[in-house]
C-alpha positions, 0 to 999 in steps of 0.5 A, spaced: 500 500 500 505 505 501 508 503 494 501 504 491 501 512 495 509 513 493 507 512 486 501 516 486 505 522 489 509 522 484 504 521 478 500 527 481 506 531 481 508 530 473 500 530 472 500 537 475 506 539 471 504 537 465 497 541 467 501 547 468 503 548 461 495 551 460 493 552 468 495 558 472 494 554 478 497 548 476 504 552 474 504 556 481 504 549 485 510 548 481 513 554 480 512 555 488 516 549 490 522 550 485 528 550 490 524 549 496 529 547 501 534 553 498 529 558 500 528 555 507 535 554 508 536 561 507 531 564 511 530 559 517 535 560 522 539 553 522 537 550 529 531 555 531 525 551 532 518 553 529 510 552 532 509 549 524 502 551 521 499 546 516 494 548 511 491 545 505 487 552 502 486 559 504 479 556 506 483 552 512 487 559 513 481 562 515 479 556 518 484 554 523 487 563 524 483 563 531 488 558 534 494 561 530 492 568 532 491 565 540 498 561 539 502 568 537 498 572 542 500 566 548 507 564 546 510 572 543 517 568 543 515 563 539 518 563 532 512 561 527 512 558 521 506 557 515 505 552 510 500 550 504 499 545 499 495 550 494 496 556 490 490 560 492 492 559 500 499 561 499 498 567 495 493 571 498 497 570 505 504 568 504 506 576 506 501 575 513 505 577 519 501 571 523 507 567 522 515 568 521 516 564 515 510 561 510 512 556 505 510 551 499 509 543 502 514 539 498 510 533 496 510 528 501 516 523 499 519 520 505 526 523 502 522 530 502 518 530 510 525 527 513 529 534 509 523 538 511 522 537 519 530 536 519 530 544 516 525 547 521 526 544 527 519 543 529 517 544 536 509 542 535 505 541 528 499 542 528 494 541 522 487 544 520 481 540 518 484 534 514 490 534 509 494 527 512 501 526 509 504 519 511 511 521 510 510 527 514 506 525 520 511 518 521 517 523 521 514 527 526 512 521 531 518 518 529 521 524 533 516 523 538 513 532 535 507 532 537 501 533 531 495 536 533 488 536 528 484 541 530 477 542 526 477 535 525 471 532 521 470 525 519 465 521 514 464 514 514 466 514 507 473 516 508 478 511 506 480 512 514 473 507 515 473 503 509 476 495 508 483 499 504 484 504 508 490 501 512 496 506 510 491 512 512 489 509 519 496 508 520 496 516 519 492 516 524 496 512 531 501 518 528 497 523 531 497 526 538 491 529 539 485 530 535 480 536 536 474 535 532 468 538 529 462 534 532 460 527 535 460 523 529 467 524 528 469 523 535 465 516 534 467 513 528 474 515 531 472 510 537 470 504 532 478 504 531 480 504 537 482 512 538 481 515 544 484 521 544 479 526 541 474 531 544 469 534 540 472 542 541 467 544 536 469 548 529 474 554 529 471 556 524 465 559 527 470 563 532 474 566 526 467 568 522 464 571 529 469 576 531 469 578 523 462 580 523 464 583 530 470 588 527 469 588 519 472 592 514 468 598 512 468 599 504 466 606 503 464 604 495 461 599 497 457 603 501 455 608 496 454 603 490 448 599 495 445 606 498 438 605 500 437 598 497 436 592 498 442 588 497 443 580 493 450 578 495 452 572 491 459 569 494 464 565 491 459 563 486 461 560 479 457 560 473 451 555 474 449 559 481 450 566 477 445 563 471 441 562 476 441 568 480 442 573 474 435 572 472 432 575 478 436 582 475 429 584 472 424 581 476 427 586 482 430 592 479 429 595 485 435 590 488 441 591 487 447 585 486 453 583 488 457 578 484 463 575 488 465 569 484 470 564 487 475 565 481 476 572 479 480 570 472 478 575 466 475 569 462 471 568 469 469 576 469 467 577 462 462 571 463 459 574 468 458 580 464 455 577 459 450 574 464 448 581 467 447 586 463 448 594 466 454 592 471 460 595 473 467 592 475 469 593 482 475 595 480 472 601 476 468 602 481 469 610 486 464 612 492 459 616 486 457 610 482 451 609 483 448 607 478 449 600 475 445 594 478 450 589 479 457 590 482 461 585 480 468 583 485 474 582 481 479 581 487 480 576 492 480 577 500 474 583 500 467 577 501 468 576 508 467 584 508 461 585 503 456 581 506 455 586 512 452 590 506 446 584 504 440 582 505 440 576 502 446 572 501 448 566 496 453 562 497 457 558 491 459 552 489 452 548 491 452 546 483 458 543 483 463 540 488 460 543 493 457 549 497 463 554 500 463 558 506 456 559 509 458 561 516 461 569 513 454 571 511 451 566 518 455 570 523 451 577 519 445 574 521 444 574 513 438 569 511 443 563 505 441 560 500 445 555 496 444 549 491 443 542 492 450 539 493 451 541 501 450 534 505 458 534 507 457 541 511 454 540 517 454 548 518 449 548 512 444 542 514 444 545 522 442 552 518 436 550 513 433 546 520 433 552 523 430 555 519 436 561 517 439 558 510 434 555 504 437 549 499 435 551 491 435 546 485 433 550 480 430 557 478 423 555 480 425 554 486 430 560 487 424 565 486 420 562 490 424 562 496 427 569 494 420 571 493 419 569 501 425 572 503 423 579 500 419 580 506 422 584 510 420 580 516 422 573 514 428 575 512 429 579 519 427 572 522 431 568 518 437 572 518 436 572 527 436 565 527 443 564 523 446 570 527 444 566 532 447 559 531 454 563 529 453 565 536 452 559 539 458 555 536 463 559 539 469 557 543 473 552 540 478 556 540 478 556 548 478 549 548 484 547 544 489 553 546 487 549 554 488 543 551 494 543 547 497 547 553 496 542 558 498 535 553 
C-alpha cells in the first residue's frame, strides 16, 4: 500500500506539471516549490525551532487563524512558521505577519518530510481540518513532535473507515491529539480504537464571529448599495450566477453583488455577459451609483461585503460543493445555496433552523427569494443564523487549554 501512495505522489506531481503548461494554478504549485529547501535554508535560522502551521487552502487559513492568532498572542517568543499545499492559500497570505516564515509543502516523499522537519526544527505541528501526509506525520512521531488536528471532521466514507484504508489509519496512531468538529467524528474515531479526541467544536465559527464583530468598512461599497436592498452572491461560479442573474429584472429595485470564487478575466467577462448594466469593482469610486450589479474582481474583500446584504448566496452548491456559509451566518444574513451541501454540517444545522434555504433550480430560487423579500422573514431568518454563529463559539478556548496542558 505505501508503494501504491509513493507512486501516486509522484504521478500527481508530473500530472500537475504537465497541467501547468495551460493552468495558472497548476504552474504556481510548481513554480512555488522550485528550490524549496534553498529558500528555507536561507531564511530559517539553522537550529531555531518553529510552532509549524499546516494548511491545505486559504479556506483552512481562515479556518484554523483563531488558534494561530491565540498561539502568537500566548507564546510572543515563539518563532512561527506557515505552510500550504495550494496556490490560492499561499498567495493571498504568504506576506501575513501571523507567522515568521510561510512556505510551499514539498510533496510528501519520505526523502522530502525527513529534509523538511530536519530544516525547521519543529517544536509542535499542528494541522487544520484534514490534509494527512504519511511521510510527514511518521517523521514527526518518529521524533516523538507532537501533531495536533484541530477542526477535525470525519465521514464514514473516508478511506480512514473503509476495508483499504490501512496506510491512512496508520496516519492516524501518528497523531497526538485530535480536536474535532462534532460527535460523529469523535465516534467513528472510537470504532478504531482512538481515544484521544474531544469534540472542541469548529474554529471556524470563532474566526467568522469576531469578523462580523470588527469588519472592514468599504466606503464604495457603501455608496454603490445606498438605500437598497442588497443580493450578495459569494464565491459563486457560473451555474449559481445563471441562476441568480435572472432575478436582475424581476427586482430592479435590488441591487447585486457578484463575488465569484475565481476572479480570472475569462471568469469576469462571463459574468458580464450574464448581467447586463454592471460595473467592475475595480472601476468602481464612492459616486457610482448607478449600475445594478457590482461585480468583485479581487480576492480577500467577501468576508467584508456581506455586512452590506440582505440576502446572501453562497457558491459552489452546483458543483463540488457549497463554500463558506458561516461569513454571511455570523451577519445574521438569511443563505441560500444549491443542492450539493450534505458534507457541511454548518449548512444542514442552518436550513433546520430555519436561517439558510437549499435551491435546485430557478423555480425554486424565486420562490424562496420571493419569501425572503419580506422584510420580516428575512429579519427572522437572518436572527436565527446570527444566532447559531453565536452559539458555536469557543473552540478556540478549548484547544489553546488543551494543547497547553498535553
Amino acid at each position: 500500500m505505501l508503494f501504491l501512495y509513493n507512486l501516486g505522489i509522484r504521478l500527481y506531481t508530473l500530472f500537475i506539471k504537465f497541467a501547468s503548461l495551460k493552468s495558472i494554478k497548476a504552474k504556481a504549485w510548481i513554480q512555488g516549490r522550485q528550490n524549496i529547501f534553498k529558500q528555507i535554508q536561507d531564511q530559517i535560522l539553522p537550529g531555531s525551532q518553529h510552532i509549524w502551521f499546516h494548511f491545505a487552502s486559504l479556506g483552512e487559513f481562515e479556518q484554523g487563524r483563531p488558534v494561530l492568532e491565540a498561539m502568537r498572542l500566548k507564546y510572543p517568543e515563539k518563532r512561527i512558521l506557515i505552510t500550504f499545499f495550494s496556490p490560492s492559500g499561499y498567495e493571498v497570505r504568504k506576506n501575513s505577519p501571523l507567522a515568521d516564515h510561510i512556505f510551499y509543502l514539498p510533496a510528501d516523499t519520505e526523502e522530502n518530510a525527513e529534509r523538511f522537519i530536519e530544516l525547521i526544527n519543529p517544536s509542535v505541528a499542528i494541522f487544520t481540518k484534514y490534509e494527512y501526509w504519511f511521510h510527514y506525520f511518521a517523521k514527526l512521531k518518529q521524533r516523538e513532535i507532537p501533531l495536533y488536528v484541530i477542526s477535525g471532521i470525519f465521514r464514514e466514507s473516508q478511506p480512514f473507515f473503509r476495508w483499504y484504508g490501512g496506510l491512512h489509519r496508520k496516519m492516524l496512531g501518528c497523531v497526538t491529539f485530535f480536536f474535532v468538529q462534532n460527535d460523529e467524528s469523535k465516534r467513528l474515531l472510537e470504532r478504531l480504537s482512538i481515544k484521544n479526541a474531544i469534540v472542541s467544536g469548529d474554529t471556524r465559527f470563532d474566526r467568522v464571529y469576531e469578523n462580523a464583530q470588527h469588519p472592514k468598512q468599504l466606503k464604495a461599497i457603501e455608496a454603490f448599495c445606498g438605500n437598497n436592498p442588497v443580493f450578495i452572491a459569494g464565491s459563486s461560479w457560473l451555474p449559481d450566477e445563471k441562476l441568480i442573474s435572472n432575478l436582475t429584472n424581476k427586482y430592479p429595485e435590488w441591487k447585486f453583488i457578484i463575488a465569484p470564487h475565481e476572479i480570472g478575466e475569462t471568469r469576469i467577462k462571463e459574468i458580464e455577459e450574464l448581467f447586463k448594466g454592471n460595473i467592475r469593482f475595480s472601476m468602481l469610486d464612492e459616486s457610482a451609483t448607478s449600475p445594478q450589479t457590482l461585480i468583485i474582481d479581487n480576492i480577500g474583500m467577501l468576508s467584508s461585503l456581506y455586512q452590506y446584504g440582505n440576502i446572501a448566496f453562497i457558491g459552489g452548491g452546483f458543483g463540488a460543493g457549497i463554500h463558506n456559509t458561516l461569513e454571511a451566518a455570523a451577519f445574521g444574513k438569511p443563505v441560500i445555496f444549491g443542492p450539493k451541501y450534505h458534507k457541511f454540517q454548518e449548512a444542514k444545522d442552518l436550513i433546520q433552523i430555519g436561517a439558510a434555504f437549499s435551491i435546485k433550480d430557478e423555480n425554486e430560487l424565486n420562490i424562496i427569494s420571493e419569501k425572503l423579500r419580506n422584510e420580516d422573514y428575512r429579519a427572522e431568518s437572518g436572527r436565527k443564523a446570527r444566532k447559531y454563529v453565536e452559539k458555536n463559539t469557543g473552540a478556540t478556548e478549548t484547544i489553546l487549554l488543551h494543547i497547553s496542558d498535553l
